[in-house]
ROSE-4610 file (N, C-alpha, C; in Angstrom, 1 decimal, always signed):
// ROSE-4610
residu = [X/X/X/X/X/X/X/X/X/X/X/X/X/X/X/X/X/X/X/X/X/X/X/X/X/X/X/X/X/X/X/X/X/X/X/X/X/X/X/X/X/X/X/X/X/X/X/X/X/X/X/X/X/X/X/X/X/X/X/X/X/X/X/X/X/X/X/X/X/X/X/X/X/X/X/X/X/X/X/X/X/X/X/X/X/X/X/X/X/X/X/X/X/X/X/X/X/X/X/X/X/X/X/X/X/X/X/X/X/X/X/X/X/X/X/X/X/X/X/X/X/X/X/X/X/X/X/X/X/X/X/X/X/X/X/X/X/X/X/X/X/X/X/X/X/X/X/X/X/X/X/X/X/X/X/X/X/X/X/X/X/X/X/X/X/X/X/X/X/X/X/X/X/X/X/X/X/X/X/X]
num = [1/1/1/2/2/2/3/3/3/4/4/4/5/5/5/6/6/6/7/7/7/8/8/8/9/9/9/10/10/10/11/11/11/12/12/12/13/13/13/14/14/14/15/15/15/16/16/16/17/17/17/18/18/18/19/19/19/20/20/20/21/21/21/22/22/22/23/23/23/24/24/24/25/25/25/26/26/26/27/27/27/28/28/28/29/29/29/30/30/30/31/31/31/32/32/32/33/33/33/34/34/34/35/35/35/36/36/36/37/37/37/38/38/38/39/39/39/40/40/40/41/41/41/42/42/42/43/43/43/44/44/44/45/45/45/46/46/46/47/47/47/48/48/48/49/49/49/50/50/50/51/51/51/52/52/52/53/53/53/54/54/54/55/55/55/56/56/56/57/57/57/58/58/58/59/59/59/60/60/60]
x = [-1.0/-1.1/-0.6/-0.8/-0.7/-0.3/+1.2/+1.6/+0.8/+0.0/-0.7/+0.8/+1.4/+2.8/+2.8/+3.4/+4.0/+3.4/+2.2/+1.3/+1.8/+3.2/+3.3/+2.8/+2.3/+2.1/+2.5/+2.5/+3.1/+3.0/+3.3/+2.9/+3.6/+2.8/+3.2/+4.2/+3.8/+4.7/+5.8/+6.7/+7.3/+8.7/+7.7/+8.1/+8.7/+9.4/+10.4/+10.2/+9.8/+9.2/+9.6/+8.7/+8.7/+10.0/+9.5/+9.8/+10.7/+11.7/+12.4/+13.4/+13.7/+14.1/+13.6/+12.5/+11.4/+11.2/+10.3/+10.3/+8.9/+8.4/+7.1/+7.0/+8.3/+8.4/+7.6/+7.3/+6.6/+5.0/+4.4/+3.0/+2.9/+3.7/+3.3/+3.2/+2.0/+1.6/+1.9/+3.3/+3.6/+4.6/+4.6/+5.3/+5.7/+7.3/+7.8/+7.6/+7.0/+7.2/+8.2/+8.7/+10.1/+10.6/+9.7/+10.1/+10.5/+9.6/+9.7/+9.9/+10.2/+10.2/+8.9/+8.1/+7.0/+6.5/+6.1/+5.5/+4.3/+3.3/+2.1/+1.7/+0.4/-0.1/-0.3/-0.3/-0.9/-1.7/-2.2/-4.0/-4.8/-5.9/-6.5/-7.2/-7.0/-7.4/-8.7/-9.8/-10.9/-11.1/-10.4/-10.2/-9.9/-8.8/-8.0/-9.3/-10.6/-11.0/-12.2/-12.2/-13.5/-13.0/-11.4/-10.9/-11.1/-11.0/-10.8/-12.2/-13.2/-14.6/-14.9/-14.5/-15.2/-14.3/-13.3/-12.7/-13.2/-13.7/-14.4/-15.6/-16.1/-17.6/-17.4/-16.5/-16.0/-15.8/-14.9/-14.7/-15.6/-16.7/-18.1/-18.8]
y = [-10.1/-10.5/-11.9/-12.5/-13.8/-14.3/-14.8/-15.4/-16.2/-16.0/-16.8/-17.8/-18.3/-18.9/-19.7/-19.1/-20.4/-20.2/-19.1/-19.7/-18.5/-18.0/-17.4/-16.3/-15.7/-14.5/-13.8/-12.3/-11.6/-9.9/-9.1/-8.0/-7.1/-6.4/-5.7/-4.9/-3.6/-2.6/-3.4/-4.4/-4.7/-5.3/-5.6/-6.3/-5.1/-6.2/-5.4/-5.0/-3.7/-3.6/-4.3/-4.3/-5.7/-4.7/-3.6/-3.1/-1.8/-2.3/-0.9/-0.6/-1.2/-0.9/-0.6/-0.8/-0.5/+1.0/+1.7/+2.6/+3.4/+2.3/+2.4/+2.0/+1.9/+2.0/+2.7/+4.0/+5.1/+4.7/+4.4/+4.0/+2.2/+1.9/+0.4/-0.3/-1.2/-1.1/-2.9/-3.4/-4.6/-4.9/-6.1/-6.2/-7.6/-7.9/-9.1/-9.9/-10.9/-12.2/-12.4/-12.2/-12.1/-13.9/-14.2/-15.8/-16.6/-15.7/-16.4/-15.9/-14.5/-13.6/-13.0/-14.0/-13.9/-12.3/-12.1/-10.5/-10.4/-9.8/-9.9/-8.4/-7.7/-6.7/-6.2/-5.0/-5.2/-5.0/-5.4/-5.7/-4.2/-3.4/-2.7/-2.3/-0.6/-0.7/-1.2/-1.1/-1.5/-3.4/-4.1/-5.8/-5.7/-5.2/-5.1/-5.3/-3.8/-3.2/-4.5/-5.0/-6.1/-7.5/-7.6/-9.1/-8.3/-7.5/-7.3/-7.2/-6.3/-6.6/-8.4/-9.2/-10.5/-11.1/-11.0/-11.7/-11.2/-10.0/-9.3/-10.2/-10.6/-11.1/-12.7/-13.3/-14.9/-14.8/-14.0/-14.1/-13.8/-13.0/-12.8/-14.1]
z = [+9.6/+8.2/+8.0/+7.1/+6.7/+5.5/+5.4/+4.2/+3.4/+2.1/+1.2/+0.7/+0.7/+0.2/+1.3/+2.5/+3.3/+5.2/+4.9/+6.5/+7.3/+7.5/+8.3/+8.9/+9.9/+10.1/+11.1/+10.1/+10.6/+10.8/+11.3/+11.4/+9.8/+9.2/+7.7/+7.7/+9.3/+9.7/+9.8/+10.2/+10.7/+9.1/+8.1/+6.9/+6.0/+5.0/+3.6/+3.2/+3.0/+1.3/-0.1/-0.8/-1.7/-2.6/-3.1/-4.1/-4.6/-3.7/-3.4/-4.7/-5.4/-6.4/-7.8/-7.6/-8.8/-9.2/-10.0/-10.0/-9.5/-9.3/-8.9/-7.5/-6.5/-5.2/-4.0/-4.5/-4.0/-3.8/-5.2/-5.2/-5.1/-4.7/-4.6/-2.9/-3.2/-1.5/-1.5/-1.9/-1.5/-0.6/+0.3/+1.3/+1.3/+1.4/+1.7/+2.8/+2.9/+4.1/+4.5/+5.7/+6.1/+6.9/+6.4/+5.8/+5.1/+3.9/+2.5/+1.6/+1.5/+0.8/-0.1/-0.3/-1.3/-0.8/-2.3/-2.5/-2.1/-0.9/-0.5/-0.4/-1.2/-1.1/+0.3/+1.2/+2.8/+2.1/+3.9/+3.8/+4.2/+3.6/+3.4/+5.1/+5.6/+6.9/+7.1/+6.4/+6.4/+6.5/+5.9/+6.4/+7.5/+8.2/+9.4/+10.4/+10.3/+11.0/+11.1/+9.9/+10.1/+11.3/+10.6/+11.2/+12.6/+13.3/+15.1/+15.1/+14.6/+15.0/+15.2/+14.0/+14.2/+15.4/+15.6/+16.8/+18.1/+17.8/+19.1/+19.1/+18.2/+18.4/+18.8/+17.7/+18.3/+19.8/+20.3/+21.8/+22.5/+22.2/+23.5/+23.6]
């Protein structure tokens, strides 16, 4: 995944959750840049599944 804020990327599993104090912690699907802190939605399995198909295709 990839910081919209400051470029970095990074793996989501690995990141903050954005919103642990909220009350809406449970149903909320945001995750901290462990750079920058900025609040970034993860990304949907289905984008994931597209970005590895097209890199599969760029590299053939």
């Amino acid at each position: 995944m990839k910081c919209p804020l400051c470029g970095m990327e990074f793996n989501p599993e690995h990141a903050q959750k954005a919103c642990a104090g909220c009350p809406l912690a449970k149903g909320c699907n945001l995750v901290k840049c462990p750079n920058c802190g900025y609040e970034v939605p993860k990304e949907p399995e289905f984008i994931k599944k597209l970005k590895k198909k097209r890199r599969r295709e760029d590299d053939a």
